[in-house]
N, C-alpha and C positions, 0 to 999 in steps of 0.2 A: 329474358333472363338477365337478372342485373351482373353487374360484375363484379366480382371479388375485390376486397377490399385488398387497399395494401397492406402488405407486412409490416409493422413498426420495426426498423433498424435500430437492433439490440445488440451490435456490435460497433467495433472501430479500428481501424490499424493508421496509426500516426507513423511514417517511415522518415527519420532522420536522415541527413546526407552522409552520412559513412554506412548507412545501410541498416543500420541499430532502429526499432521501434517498440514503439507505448502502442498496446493494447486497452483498449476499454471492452466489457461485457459485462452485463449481468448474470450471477451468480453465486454460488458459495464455494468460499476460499477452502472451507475446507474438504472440498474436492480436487482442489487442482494437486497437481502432480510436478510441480516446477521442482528445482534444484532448492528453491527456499520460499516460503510464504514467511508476510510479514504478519505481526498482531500488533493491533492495534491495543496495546499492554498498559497498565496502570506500574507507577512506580516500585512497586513490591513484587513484581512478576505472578501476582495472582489470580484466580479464576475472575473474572467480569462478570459483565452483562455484553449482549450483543453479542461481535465479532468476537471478541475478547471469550467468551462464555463457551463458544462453539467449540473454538479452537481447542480449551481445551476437555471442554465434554466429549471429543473426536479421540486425543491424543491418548489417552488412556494416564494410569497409573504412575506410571512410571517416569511418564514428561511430569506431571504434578510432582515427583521427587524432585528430579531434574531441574526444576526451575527454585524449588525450596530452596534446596542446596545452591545454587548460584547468587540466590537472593541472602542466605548465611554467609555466603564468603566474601559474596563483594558489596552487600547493601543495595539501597536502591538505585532506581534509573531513572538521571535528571531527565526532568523534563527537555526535550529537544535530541537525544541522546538513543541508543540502541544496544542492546544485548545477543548473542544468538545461543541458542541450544538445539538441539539435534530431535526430530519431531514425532518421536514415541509411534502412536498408530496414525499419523497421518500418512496420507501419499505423497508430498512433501520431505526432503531431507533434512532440510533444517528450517527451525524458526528464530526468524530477527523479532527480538520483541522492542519497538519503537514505542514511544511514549509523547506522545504528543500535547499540546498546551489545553488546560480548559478556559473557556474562550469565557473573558471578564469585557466585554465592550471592544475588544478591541486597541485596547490605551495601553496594554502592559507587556507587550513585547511579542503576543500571539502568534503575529505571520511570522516572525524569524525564528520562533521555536519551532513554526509547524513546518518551516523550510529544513531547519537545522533534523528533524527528524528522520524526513527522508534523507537528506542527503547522506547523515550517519549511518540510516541503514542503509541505503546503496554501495557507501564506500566500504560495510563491512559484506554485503554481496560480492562486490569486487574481487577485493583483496584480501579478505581474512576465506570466504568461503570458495573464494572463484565460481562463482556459480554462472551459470549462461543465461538462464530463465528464472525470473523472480515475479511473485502475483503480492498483489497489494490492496488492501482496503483505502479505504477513505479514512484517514486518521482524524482524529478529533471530532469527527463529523456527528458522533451518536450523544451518549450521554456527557459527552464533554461538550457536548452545545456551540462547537462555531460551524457558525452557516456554510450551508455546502458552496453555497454563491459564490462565497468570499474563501472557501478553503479550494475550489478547485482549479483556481489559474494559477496559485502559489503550487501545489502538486505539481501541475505538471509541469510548470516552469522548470520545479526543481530537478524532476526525474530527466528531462527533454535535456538541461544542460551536464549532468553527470553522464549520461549516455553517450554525450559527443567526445569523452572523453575516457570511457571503463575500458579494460584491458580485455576482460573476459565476458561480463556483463552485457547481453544483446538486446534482451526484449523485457523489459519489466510492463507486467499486464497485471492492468487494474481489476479488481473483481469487485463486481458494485451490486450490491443485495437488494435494489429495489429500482423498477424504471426511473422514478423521478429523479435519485441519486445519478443514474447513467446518463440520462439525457441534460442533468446539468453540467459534468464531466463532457459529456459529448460537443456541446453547446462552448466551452471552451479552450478546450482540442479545435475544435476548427476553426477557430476564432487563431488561438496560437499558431497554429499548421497556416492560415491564410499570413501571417503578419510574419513570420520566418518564414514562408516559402518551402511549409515540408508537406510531403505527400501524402494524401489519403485515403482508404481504400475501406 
């Protein structure tokens, strides 16, 4: 009898040293049940494609008012930048809608908008929403065209060093819709976890 193949490892926990950790899985975000999911949003806070689409095909009616109306009174959301609203039918309480750079070469400011994204939504996880548990896509990675190669060690750079320092903020977990996207995420997570010296499980 031959023997069972192994499992392909479809998860991750990255444990920073105050105890705070980055989750990776595969998944849909809009499943999870955190204190806040992020979308991956276009600067008008409107329906997508993709992650963007899901969210809020899930959220119902009334998050489509919700984000109208936010989108009437304050305008758009620069690129690099985040908003949050309160998440209609999701199981989710609130969403940050983060807006991430669409990826021209790489020459026009890309990685520090796709850093400035999270970090802005992190800091409004924090502090404007205090949340404990936030789940996150891969920003810019779909129809905004930057390479997940090149977007996933700026991710978690950025999430890895906010966490060393959020108040409330413990575990922001990546939710990745397709193995390849996870096991590039994964591939450098432990790459970053080997080079700071944080633990993985």
């Amino acid at each position: 009898m031959s023997s069972p193949k192994p499992t392909a490892v479809e998860h991750l926990t990255v444990t920073l040293p105050n105890g705070h950790a980055i989750e990776l899985k595969i998944g849909d975000i809009t499943h999870e049940r955190t204190d806040a999911i992020v979308n991956a949003a276009n600067s008008q806070m409107a329906p997508g494609s993709g992650v963007c689409g899901s969210i809020f095909a899930v959220a119902g009616d009334a998050f489509h008012q919700e984000c109208r109306d936010a989108f009437e009174r304050h305008g758009e959301i620069e690129p690099g930048s985040a908003r949050t609203t309160t998440a209609g039918g999701l199981g989710a309480k609130h969403v940050i809608h983060a807006v991430g750079p669409v990826w021209r070469g790489g020459e026009h400011g890309e990685f520090s908008t796709l850093a400035n994204a999270y970090r802005h939504s992190l800091k409004l996880a924090d502090e404007e929403l205090k949340s404990t548990v936030v789940s996150t896509p891969s920003l810019s990675t779909g129809i905004f065209g930057f390479p997940t190669q090149k977007a996933a060690p700026v991710a978690l750079r950025e999430v890895a060093d906010a966490l060393l320092h959020t108040k409330n903020l413990r575990t922001v977990r990546f939710v990745l819709h397709d193995p390849a996207t996870f096991h590039t995420f994964e591939a450098a997570a432990r790459l970053m976890a080997r080079e700071r010296s944080y633990a993985t499980a």
